[in-house]
N, C-alpha and C positions, 0 to 999 in steps of 0.2 A: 557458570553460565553455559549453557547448552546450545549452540545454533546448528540449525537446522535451514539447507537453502533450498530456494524452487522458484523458479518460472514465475510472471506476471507481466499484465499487459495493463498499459495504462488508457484508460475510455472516459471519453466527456460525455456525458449523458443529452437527452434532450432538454434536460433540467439545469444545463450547466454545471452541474458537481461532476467532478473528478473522482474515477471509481479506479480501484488497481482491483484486476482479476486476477483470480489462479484458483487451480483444477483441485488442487491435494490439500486435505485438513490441516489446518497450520498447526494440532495437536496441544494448542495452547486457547488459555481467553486475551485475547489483546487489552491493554491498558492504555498504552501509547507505543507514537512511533518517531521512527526518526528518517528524516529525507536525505542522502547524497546525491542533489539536484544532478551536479558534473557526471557519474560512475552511474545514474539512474539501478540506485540501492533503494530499499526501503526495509528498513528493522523495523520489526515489528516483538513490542516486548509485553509479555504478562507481568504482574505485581513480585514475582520471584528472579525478575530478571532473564528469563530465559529468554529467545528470542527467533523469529525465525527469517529470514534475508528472502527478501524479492526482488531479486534482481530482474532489468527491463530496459532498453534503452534510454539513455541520457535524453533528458527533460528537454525542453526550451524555455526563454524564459516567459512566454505570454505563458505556459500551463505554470511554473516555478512559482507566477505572481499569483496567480488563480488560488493555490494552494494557500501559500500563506497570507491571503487573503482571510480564508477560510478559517484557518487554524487547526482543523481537521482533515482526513481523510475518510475515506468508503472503501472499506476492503469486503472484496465480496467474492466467494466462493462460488465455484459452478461446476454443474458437473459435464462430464466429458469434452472439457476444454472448449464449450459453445459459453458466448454470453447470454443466449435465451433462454438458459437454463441453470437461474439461480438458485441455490441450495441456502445460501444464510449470509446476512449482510451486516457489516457494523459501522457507523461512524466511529474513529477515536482519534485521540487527542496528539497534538504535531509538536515535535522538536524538531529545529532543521541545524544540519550539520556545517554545511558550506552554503555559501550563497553562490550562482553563477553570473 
């Protein structure tokens, strides 16, 4: 297993969905993912396992419940660390680690 970490910010959209940003190619295709609501983690893994960590400040739990609500997340790539300047977006599939 390969991880790889970086930066992300967590953003409620005008749509209500919860998007986690970050600037740098995660170098993988995402599968699913996993939440550490508490430590504000998010793994994020491809079908080989590999995986790469967004760490971001600890959740609370009105966004915690949104999420698994959801069952999914929005991870969404952009470039030069602006959020109006989306490069490529994915819904994928949620495991959550700790509850808060």
């Amino acid at each position: 297993m390969n991880i790889k970490t970086m930066k992300a910010s967590l953003i409620l959209n005008k749509q209500g969905e919860i998007g986690f940003f970050y600037a740098e190619d995660l170098g993988l295709t995402p599968e699913w993912v996993q939440i550490d609501a508490e430590r504000g983690e998010v793994y994020v893994y491809d079908s080989q396992s590999d995986s790469v960590l967004l760490q971001m400040e600890p959740m609370n739990q009105a966004t915690y419940a949104r999420i698994m609500e959801r069952q999914q997340i929005l991870l969404v790539q952009v470039a030069d660390n602006d959020i109006r300047k989306p490069v490529k977006a994915v819904w994928v599939s949620l495991s959550v680690s700790q509850q808060i």
